[in-house]
ZAMARGU-4260 file (C-alpha; in steps of 0.2 Angstrom, whole numbers, plus 5000, padded with zeros to 4 digits):
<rodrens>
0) 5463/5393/5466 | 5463/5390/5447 | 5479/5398/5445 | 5486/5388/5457 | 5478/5371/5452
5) 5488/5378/5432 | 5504/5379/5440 | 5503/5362/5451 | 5498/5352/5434 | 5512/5362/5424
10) 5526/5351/5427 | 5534/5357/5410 | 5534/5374/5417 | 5542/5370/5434 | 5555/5360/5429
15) 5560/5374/5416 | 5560/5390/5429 | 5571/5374/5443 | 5583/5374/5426 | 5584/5394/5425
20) 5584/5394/5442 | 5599/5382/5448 | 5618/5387/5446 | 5631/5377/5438 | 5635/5365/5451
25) 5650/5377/5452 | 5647/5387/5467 | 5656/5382/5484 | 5645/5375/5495 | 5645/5382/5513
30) 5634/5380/5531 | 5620/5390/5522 | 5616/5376/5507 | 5603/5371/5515 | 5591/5386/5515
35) 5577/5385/5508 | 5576/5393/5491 | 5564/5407/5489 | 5549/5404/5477 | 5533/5413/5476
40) 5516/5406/5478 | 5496/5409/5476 | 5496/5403/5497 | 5509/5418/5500 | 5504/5433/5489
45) 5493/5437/5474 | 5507/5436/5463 | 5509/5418/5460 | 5521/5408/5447 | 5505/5408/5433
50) 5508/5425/5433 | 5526/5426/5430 | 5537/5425/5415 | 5551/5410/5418 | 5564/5425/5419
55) 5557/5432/5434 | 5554/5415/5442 | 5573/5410/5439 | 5578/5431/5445 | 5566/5429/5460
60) 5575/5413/5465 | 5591/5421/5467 | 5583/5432/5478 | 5585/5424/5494 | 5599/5422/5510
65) 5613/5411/5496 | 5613/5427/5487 | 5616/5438/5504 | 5629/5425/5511 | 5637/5426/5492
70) 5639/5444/5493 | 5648/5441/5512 | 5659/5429/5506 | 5664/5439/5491 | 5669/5452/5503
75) 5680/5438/5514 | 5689/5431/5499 | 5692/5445/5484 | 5702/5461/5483 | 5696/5476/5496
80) 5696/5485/5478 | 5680/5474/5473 | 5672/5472/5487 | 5654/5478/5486 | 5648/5489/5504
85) 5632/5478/5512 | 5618/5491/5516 | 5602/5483/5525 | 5585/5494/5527 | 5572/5484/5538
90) 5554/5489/5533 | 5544/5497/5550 | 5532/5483/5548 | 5545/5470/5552 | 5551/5474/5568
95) 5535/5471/5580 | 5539/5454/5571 | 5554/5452/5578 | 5551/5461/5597 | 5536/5449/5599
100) 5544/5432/5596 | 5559/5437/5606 | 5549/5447/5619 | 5560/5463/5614 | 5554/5480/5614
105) 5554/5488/5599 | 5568/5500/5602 | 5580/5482/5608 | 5573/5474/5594 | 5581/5485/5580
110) 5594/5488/5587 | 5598/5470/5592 | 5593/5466/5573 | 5606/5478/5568 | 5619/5470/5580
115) 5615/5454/5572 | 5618/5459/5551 | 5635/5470/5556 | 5640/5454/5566 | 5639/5445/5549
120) 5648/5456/5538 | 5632/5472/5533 | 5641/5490/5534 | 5625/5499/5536 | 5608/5495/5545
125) 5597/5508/5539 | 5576/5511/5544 | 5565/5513/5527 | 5556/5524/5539 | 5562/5541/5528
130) 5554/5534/5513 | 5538/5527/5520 | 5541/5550/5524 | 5544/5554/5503 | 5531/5542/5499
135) 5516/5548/5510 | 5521/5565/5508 | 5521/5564/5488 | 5504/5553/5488 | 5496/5567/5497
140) 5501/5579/5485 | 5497/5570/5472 | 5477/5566/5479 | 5475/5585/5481 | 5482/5589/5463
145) 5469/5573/5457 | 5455/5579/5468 | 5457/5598/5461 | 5459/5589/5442 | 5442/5578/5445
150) 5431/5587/5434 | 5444/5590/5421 | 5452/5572/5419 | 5440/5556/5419 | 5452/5546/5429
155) 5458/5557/5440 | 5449/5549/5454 | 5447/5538/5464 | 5467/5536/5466 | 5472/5519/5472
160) 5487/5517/5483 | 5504/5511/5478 | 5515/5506/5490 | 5509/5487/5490 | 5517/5478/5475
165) 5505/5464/5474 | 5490/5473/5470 | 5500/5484/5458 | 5506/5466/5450 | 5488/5459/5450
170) 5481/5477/5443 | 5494/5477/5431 | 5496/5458/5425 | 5476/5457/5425 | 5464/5472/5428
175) 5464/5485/5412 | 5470/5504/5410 | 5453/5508/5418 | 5462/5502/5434 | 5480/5506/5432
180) 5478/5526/5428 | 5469/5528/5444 | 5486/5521/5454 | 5496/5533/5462 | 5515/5538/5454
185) 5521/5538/5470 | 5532/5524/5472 | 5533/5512/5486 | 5544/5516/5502 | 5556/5502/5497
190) 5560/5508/5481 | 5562/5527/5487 | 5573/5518/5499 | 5584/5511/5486 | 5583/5529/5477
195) 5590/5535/5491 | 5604/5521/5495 | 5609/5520/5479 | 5607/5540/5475 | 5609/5551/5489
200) 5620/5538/5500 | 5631/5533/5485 | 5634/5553/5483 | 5638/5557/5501 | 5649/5540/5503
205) 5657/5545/5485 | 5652/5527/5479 | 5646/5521/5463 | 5627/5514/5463 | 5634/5497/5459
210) 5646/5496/5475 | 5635/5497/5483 | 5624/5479/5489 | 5606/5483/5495 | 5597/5470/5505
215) 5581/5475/5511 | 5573/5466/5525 | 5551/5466/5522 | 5537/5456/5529 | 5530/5448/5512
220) 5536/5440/5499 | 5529/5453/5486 | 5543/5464/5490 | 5554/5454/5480 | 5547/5455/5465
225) 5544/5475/5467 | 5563/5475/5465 | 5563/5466/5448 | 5555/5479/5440 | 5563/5487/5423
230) 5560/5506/5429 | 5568/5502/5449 | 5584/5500/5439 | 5600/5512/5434 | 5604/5506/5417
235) 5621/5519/5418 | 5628/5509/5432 | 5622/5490/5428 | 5612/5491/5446 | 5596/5488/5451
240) 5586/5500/5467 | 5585/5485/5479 | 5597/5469/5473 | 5590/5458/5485 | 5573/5455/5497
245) 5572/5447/5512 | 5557/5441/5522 | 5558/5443/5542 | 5555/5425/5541 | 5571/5422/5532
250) 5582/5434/5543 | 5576/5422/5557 | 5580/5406/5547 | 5597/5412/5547 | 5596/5415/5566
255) 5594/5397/5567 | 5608/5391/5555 | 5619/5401/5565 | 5611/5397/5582 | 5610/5414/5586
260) 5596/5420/5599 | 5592/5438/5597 | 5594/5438/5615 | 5612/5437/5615 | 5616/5451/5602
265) 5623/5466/5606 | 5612/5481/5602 | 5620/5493/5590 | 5611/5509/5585 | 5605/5509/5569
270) 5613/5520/5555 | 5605/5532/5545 | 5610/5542/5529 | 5617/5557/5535 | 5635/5556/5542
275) 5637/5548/5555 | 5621/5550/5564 | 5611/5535/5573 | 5593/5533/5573 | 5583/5538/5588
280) 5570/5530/5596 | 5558/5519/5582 | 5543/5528/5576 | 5527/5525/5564 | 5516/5532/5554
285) 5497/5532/5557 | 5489/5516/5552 | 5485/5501/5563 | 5495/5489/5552 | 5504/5497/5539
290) 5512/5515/5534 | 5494/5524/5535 | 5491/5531/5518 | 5474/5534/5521 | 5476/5542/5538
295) 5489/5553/5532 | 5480/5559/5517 | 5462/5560/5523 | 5469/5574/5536 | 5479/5582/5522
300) 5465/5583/5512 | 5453/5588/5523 | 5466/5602/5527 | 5472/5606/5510 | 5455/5606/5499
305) 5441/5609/5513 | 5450/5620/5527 | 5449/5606/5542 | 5459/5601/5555 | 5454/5582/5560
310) 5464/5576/5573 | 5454/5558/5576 | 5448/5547/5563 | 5431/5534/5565 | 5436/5519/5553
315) 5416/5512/5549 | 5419/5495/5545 | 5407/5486/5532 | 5406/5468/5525 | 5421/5466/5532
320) 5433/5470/5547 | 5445/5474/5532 | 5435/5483/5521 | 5433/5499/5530 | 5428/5517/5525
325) 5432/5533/5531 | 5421/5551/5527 | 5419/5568/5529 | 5409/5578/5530 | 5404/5598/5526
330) 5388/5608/5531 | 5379/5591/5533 | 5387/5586/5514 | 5398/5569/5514 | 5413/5577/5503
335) 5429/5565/5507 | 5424/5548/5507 | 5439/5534/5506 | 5440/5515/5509 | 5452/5503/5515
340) 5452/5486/5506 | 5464/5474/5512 | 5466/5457/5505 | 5459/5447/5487 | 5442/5448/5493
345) 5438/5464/5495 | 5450/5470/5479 | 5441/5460/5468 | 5423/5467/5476 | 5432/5486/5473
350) 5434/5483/5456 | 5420/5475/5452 | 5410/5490/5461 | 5422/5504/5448 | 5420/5492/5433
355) 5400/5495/5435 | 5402/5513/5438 | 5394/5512/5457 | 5412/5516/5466 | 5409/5530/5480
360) 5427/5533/5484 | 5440/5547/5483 | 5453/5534/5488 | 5457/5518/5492 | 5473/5512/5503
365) 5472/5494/5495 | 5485/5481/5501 | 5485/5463/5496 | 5484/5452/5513 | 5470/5450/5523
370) 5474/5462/5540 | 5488/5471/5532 | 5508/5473/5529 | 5510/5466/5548 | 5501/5449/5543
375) 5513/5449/5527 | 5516/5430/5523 | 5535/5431/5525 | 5531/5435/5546 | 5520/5427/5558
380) 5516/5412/5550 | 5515/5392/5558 | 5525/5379/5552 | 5510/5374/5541 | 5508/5391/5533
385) 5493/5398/5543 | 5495/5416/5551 | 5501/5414/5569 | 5487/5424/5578 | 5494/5424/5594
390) 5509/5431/5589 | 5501/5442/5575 | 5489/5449/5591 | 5505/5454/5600 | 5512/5463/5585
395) 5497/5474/5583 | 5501/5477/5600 | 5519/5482/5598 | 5514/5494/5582 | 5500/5501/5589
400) 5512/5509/5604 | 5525/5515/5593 | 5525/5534/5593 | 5519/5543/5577 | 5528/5555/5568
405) 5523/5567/5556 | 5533/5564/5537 | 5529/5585/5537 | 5540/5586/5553 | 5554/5578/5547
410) 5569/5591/5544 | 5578/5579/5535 | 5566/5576/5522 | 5564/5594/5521 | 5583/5596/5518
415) 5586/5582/5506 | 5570/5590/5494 | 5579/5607/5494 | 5597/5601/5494 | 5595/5582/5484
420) 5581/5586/5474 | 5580/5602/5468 | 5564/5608/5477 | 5547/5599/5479 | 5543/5603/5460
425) 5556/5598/5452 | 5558/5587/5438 | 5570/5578/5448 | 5557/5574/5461 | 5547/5565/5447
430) 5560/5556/5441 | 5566/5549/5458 | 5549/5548/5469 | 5539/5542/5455 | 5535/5528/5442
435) 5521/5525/5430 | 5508/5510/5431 | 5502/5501/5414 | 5492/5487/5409 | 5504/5472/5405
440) 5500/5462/5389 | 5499/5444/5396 | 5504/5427/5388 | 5491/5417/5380 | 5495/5402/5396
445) 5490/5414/5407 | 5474/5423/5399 | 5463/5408/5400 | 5465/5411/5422 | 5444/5413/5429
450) 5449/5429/5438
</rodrens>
């Protein structure tokens, strides 16, 4: 609340980032004008404009449904020689969205939401499914080598989850070292994704990195700011992972300019990166409402370091219903013990509780809104701005009836570390499925925030 008060009474520092943010006046105005530009605020993430230098405001402005439409029109107008190929990959999180306000089944959903991008112009409609896969696959890896480290390295545990960029912007822009060096390098599924559009796609297409236009369709607002960071970028080719982020909510807005009903789409089978292969039926990870770090880990874990199979797992929920912790436990001896901590609340209680040296747990899946990436702010939301819980109720429903599959079971992602990456242990693994996390030295405006 105070940071947003800051940024409401900061008139100087609006006007400045609507100055960096607006074009020349030069660009040809078309039926998409009127959408609505996209601009981050405390009311839809964690990472609101007080913590944002006026660069990023001015880059996160462009990263909205002009830019896309921009792209497309390129592509109408200029030389085939320049035109850049349109790939779209829809987070997992975002389709119950879309298959509960159109009263779709998941399946007819993407599909249908694939008919609809290739209807405007996208080449490729890909499922960030495969690196939700890489991501969960290398974060339990990564907790076993931490766990196994614990007594040798002082912050080896707990490890905090990483595939929700406004907690790593909050732990970075705000929290110390002490928090960031418990992160886990793995890095988020939608910039493995953009690894793998821009790296392994590129390749088998026998395109350059910055042909190549990468849109990627996510429930919050977050996201776009994820794909401004300095190390989701290939300098050699001028291009960034991800070049653009749009929220479900957006995708729909342009539904409405085009007065499109999802209804009336053809359903095209989505594509995926190998050939000319089509996705299957949709699948999830475990997790009620996100990729299920926590799931997936605990049972590797308990596997990997204490010989167990668990096939169910009891979530114990404690001050809150999304605060929750998970154990194990070992000839009556509790000897796994992690948490989830979803939305503000209970982050800032977790790292209070570490700060003080009274934290319990191995790990923690922390994600930034309150229920989840399915209650993202750019989804599900009223006119007003307050979550839709009807329709939030019936997309739990629709997630929660996908079938899971296994990232291990995956033979894809077994092929691509052997044939793409060099092995699990190569040095091309690191450099592709990981990043590092590290305090961020803030401006002197921003230090004087009551966190």
């Amino acid at each position: 609340q105070e940071c947003s008060k800051k940024q409401k009474n900061d008139d100087t520092q609006s006007t400045s980032v609507d100055a960096l943010s607006s074009n020349d006046g030069s660009e040809e105005k078309n039926e998409f004008d009127t959408l609505a530009n996209a601009k981050i605020l405390l009311s839809d993430c964690l990472a609101c404009d007080s913590c944002m230098t006026l660069e990023e405001g001015a880059r996160v402005f462009q990263q909205n449904q002009k830019e896309f439409f921009r792209i497309l029109n390129l592509n109408k107008k200029c030389d085939t020689s320049k035109h850049k190929v349109l790939a779209v990959s829809i987070c997992p999180q975002s389709l119950p969205y879309f298959a509960a306000k159109f009263n779709l089944s998941v399946n007819e959903a993407a599909k249908r939401l694939c008919g609809f991008l290739k209807s405007l112009g996208v080449h490729y409609v890909f499922d960030t499914t495969i690196a939700a896969d890489f991501s969960i696959l290398e974060s339990q890896r990564e907790f076993v080598q931490r766990y196994q480290r614990r007594n040798q390295e002082e912050h080896a545990l707990p490890m905090f989850a990483s595939a929700c960029p406004g907690w790593i912007r909050y732990a970075e822009r705000v929290l110390t070292n002490l928090v960031t060096s418990h992160i886990c390098t793995a890095k988020s599924p939608q910039q493995i994704m953009g690894s793998l559009v821009k790296g392994y796609f590129a390749r088998q297409q026998n395109l350059s990195p910055d042909k190549i236009f990468h849109v990627v369709v996510a429930p919050c607002y977050d996201k776009k700011l994820e794909a401004l960071r300095e190390d989701f970028y290939a300098a050699l080719y001028n291009s960034p992972e991800v070049d653009c982020v749009l929220t479900s909510g957006e995708i729909v807005q342009i539904m409405e300019q085009k007065n499109v009903s999802m209804k009336d789409v053809t359903e095209v089978a989505v594509d995926t990166l190998f050939d000319d292969l089509k996705e299957g039926d949709v699948v999830r990870h475990d997790g009620k409402r996100s990729d299920g770090y926590l799931e997936h880990i605990f049972k590797h874990a308990a596997k990997e370091l204490f010989g167990m199979d668990v096939k169910e797992i009891t979530y114990k929920a404690l001050k809150n219903k999304d605060f929750q912790e998970v154990t194990l436990e070992k000839d009556g001896e509790t000897v796994l013990r992690f948490a989830a901590a979803y939305g503000f609340r209970n982050i800032q209680n977790m790292v209070l509780k570490l700060k003080k040296g009274k934290f319990l747990y191995h790990f923690v899946e922390v994600l930034a809104c309150p229920g989840g990436c399915l209650n993202g702010k750019g989804q599900a939301q009223t006119e007003d701005g307050k979550p839709d819980r009807a329709l939030l109720a019936q997309m739990e429903e629709v997630y929660t009836a996908i079938p899971v599959r296994l990232p291990e079971t995956n033979l894809h992602v077994q092929k691509m570390y052997q044939d793409w990456l060099e092995g699990m242990d190569s040095k091309k693994v690191q450099d592709t499925l990981h990043t590092t996390y590290s305090a961020v030295n803030q401006s002197t405006s921003s230090l004087d925030i009551k966190w």
